[in-house]
C-alpha positions as CSV (number, residue, x, y, z in Angstrom):
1,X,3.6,-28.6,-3.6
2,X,0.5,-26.8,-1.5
3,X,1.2,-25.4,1.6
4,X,-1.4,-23.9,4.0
5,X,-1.1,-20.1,4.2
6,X,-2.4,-18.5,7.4
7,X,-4.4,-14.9,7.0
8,X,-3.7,-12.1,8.9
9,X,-6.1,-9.5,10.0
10,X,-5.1,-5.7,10.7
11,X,-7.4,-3.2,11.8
12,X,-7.2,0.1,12.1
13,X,-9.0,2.1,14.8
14,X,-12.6,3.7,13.9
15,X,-14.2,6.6,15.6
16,X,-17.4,7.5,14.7
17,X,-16.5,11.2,14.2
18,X,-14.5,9.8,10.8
19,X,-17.6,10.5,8.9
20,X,-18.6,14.0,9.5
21,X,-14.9,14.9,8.4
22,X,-14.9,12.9,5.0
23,X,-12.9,15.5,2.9
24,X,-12.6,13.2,-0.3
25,X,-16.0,12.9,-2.0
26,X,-17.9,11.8,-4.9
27,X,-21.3,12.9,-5.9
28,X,-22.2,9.2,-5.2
29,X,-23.2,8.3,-1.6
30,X,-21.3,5.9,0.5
31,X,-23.2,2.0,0.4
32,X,-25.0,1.7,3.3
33,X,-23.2,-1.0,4.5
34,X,-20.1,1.4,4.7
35,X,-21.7,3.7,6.7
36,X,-23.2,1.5,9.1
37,X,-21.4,0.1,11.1
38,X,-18.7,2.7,9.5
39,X,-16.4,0.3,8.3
40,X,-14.4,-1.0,5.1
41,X,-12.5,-4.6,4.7
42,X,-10.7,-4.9,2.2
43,X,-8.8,-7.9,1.7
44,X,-5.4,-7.2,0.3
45,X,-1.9,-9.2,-0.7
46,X,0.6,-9.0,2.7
47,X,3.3,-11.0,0.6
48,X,3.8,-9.7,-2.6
49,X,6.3,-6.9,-2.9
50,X,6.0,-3.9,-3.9
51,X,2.0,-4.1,-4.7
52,X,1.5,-5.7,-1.1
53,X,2.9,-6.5,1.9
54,X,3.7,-5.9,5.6
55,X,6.5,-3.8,6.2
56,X,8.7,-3.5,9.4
57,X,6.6,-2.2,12.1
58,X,4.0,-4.7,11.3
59,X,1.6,-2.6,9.2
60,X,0.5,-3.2,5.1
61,X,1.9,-1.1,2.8
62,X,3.3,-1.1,-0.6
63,X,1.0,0.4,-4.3
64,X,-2.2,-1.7,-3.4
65,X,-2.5,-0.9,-0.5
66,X,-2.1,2.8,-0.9
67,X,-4.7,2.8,-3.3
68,X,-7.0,0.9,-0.8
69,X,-6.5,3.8,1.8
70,X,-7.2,6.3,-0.8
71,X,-10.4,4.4,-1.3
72,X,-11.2,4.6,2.3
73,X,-10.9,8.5,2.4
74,X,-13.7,8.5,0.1
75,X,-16.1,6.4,2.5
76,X,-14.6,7.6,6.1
77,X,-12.3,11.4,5.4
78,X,-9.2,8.8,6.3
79,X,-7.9,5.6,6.7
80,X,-10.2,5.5,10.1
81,X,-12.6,3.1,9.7
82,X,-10.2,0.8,6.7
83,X,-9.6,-2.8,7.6
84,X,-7.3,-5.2,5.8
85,X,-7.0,-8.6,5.4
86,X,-4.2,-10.7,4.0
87,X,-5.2,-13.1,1.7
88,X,-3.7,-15.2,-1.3
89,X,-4.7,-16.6,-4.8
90,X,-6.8,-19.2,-3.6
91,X,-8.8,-17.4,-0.9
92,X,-9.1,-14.0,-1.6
93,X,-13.1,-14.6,-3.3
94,X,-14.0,-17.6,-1.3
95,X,-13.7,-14.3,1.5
96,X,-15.4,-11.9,-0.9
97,X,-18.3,-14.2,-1.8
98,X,-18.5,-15.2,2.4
99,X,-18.5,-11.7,3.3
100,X,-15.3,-12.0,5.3
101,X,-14.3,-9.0,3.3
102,X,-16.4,-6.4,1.3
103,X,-13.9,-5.3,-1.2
104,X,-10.9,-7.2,-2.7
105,X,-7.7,-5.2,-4.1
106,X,-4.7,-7.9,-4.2
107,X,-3.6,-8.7,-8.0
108,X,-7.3,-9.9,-9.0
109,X,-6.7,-10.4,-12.9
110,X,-9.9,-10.5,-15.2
111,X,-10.8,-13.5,-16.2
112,X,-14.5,-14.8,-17.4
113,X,-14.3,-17.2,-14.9
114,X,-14.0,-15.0,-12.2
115,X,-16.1,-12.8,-13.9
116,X,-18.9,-15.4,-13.0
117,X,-18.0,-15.4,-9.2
118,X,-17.2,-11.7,-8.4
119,X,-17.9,-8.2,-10.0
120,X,-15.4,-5.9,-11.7
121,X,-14.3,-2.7,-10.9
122,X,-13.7,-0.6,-13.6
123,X,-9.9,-1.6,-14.5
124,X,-7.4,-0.3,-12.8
125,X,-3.5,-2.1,-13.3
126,X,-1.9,-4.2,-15.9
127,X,-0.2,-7.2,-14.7
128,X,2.5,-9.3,-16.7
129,X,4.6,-12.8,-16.8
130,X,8.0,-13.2,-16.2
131,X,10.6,-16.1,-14.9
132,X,12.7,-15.9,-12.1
133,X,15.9,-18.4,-12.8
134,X,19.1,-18.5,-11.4
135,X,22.0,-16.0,-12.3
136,X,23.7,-19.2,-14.2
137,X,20.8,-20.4,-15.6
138,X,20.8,-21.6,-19.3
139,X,17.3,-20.7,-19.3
140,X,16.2,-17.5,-21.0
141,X,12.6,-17.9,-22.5
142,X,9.7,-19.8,-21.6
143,X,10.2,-22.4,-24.6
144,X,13.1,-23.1,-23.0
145,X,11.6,-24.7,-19.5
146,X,10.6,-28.1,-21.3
147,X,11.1,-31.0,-19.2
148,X,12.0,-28.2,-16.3
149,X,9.8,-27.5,-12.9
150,X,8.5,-24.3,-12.9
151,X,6.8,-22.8,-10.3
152,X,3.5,-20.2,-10.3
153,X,0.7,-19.2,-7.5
154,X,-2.2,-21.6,-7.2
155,X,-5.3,-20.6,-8.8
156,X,-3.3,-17.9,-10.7
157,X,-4.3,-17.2,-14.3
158,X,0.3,-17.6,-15.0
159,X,-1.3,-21.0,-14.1
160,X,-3.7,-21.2,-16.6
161,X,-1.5,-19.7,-19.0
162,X,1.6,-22.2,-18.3
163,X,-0.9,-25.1,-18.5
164,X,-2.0,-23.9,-21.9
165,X,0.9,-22.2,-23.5
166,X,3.7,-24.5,-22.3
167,X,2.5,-28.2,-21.3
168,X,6.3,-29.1,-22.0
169,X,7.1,-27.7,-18.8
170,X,6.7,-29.7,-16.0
171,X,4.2,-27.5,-13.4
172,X,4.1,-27.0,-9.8
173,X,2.0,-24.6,-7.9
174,X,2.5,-23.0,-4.3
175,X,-0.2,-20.8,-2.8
176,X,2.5,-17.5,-2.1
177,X,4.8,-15.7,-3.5
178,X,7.4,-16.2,-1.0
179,X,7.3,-19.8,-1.5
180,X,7.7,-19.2,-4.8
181,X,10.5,-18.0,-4.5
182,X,11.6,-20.1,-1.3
183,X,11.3,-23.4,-3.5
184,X,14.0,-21.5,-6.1
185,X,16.4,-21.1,-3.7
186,X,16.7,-24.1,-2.0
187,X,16.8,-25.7,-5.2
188,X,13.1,-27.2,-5.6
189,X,12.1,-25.6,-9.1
190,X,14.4,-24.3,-12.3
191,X,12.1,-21.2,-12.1
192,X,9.3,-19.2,-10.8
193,X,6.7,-17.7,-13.0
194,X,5.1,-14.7,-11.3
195,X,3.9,-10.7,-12.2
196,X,7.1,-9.1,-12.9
197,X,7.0,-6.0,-10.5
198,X,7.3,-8.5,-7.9
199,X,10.0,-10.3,-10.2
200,X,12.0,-7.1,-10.2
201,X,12.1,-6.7,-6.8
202,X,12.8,-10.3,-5.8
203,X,15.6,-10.3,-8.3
204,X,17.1,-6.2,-7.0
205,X,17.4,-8.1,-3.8
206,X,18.6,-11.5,-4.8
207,X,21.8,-10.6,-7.4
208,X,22.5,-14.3,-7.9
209,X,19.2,-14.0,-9.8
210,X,18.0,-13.1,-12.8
211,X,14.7,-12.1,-14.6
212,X,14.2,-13.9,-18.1
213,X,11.1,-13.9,-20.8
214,X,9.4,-11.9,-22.4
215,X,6.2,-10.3,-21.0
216,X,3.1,-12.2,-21.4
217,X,0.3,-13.5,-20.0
218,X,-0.7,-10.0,-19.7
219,X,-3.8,-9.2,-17.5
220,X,-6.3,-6.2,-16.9
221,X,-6.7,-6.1,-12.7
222,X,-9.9,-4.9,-11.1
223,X,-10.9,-4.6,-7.8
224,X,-13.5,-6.9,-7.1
225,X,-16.4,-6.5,-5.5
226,X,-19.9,-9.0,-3.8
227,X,-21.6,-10.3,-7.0
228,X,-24.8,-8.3,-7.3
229,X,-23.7,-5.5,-5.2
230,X,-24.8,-2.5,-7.4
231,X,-24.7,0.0,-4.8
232,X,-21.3,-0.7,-3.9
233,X,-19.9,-1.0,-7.1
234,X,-21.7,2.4,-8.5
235,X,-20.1,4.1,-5.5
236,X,-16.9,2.1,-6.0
237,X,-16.3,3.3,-10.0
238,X,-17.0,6.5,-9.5
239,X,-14.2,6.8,-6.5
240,X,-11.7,5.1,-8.9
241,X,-12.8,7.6,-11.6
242,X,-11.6,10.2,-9.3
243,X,-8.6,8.6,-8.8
244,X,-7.8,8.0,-12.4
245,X,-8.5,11.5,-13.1
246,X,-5.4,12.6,-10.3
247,X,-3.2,10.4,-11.5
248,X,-3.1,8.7,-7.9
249,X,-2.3,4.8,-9.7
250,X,0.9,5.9,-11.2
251,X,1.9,7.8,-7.9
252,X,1.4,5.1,-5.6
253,X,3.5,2.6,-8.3
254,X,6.5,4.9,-9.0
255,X,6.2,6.0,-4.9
256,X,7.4,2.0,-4.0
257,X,9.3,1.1,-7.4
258,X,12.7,3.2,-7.7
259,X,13.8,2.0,-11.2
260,X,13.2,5.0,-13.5
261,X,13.2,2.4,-16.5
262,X,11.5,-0.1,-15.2
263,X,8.3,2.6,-14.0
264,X,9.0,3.9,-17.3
265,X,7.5,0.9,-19.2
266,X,4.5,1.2,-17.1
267,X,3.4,4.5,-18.0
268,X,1.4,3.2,-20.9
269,X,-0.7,0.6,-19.1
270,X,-1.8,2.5,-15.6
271,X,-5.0,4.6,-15.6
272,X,-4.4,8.1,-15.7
273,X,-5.4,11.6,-17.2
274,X,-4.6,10.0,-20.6
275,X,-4.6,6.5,-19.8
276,X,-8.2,4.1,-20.2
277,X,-8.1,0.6,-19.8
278,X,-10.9,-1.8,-21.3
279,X,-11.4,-5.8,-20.3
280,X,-11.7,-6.0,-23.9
281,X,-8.0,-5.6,-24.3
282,X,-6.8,-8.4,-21.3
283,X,-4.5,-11.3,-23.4
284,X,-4.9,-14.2,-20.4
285,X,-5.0,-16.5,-23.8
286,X,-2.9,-15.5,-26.2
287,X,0.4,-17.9,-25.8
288,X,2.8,-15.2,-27.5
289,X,5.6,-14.6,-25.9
């Protein structure tokens, strides 16, 4: 089932002064197209909890999205001048490549496919698969969904991978996460296959639910950037460099997950003082699990 996902835009205001106060810096410039008009869009997930979404008062928050204001110190001294844009599987690089945004941060999982259509940040997240299934479920593993629905983001590469790993399995495909998990309770699917932070926080929230499989699929994120655009993308790195270097990935992750274990695991796979990712090392093919 495909359902039509409306975006939502939210701006935050931009005076002009924001530039003469910028107090995080590289020693690369700001892209020109930052500077003038003295603005950043970035489009970002709004429905994907913890990484992305819109909280109570209306505003984005969750680990993206503080890593995309951190980016936007670097070009403006704040979040002044940082504009966001909620977009989904689907849309997120048809909005890149238009120039509806100039940046994308929102779970954007290498792939050479993509790699044709966008640029690559260096990496900066490690995403994996799990299932969602009911509390009762007889389900445990992913071998175990033949002949069942199961459920994954449209466009996604848990697609890709549930198309090649496990044709037994009888696949649908909804463009959110919250109809994800909106067809598994009311009954629609056996399961939903998505990233398992959001897994974990679905199922801390839902205790007639469970999280089941073992992690796979896994996937080196980047943020993506206009194909071609060296000058953002040089600027770009070397801000995410920084960033790497002050641990500021693994703050913003354990600042929104509260599960000592569960952050625990992550340690390993988040760029930090000690920690490197490489494309080189993304599994989107390998069918272990």
């Amino acid at each position: 089932m495909k359902m039509l996902c409306a975006t939502l835009a939210i701006s935050f205001l931009t005076p002009a002064a924001a530039f003469a106060q910028a107090g995080a810096k590289v020693d690369v410039p700001v892209p020109t197209t930052l500077a003038n008009p003295g603005k950043l869009t970035v489009g970002i997930n709004c429905a994907y909890p913890p990484a992305g979404f819109v909280d109570l008062d209306g505003k984005p928050a969750g680990y993206e999205v503080t890593i995309v204001k951190r980016i936007a110190e670097y070009a403006f001294g704040s979040e002044a001048g940082l504009e966001t844009q909620c977009v989904n599987d689907s849309n997120r690089i048809p909005f890149l490549q238009s120039g509806k945004v100039d940046l994308v941060l929102a779970s954007l999982a290498y792939t050479a496919k993509r790699a044709e259509q966008v640029d690559y940040s260096d990496p900066i997240w490690v995403s994996n698969l799990q299932l969602v299934v009911p509390k009762d479920s007889p389900i445990e593993s992913y071998g175990e969904l033949k002949g069942r629905k199961v459920v994954t983001p449209t466009g996604s590469t848990y697609q890709t991978w549930l198309e090649k790993c496990h044709p037994e399995a009888e696949l649908l495909t909804a463009q959110t996460p919250a109809e994800l998990s909106t067809m598994l309770t009311q009954g629609r699917t056996d399961a939903f296959a998505y990233v398992d932070v959001y897994d974990y926080n679905f199922a801390a929230k839902n205790p007639d639910y469970k999280v089941v499989g073992a992690l796979a699929a896994s996937a080196i994120q980047g943020v993506g950037v206009r194909k071609g655009n060296a000058e953002m993308m040089t600027w770009l790195n070397a801000v995410l460099e920084d960033l790497r270097k002050q641990d500021a990935y693994f703050e913003a992750f354990s600042g929104e997950i509260k599960d000592e274990d569960f952050v625990a695991k992550y340690r390993p796979v988040v760029p930090g003082p000690g920690v490197k990712l490489d494309y080189s090392q993304t599994l989107n093919a390998d069918c272990k699990s």
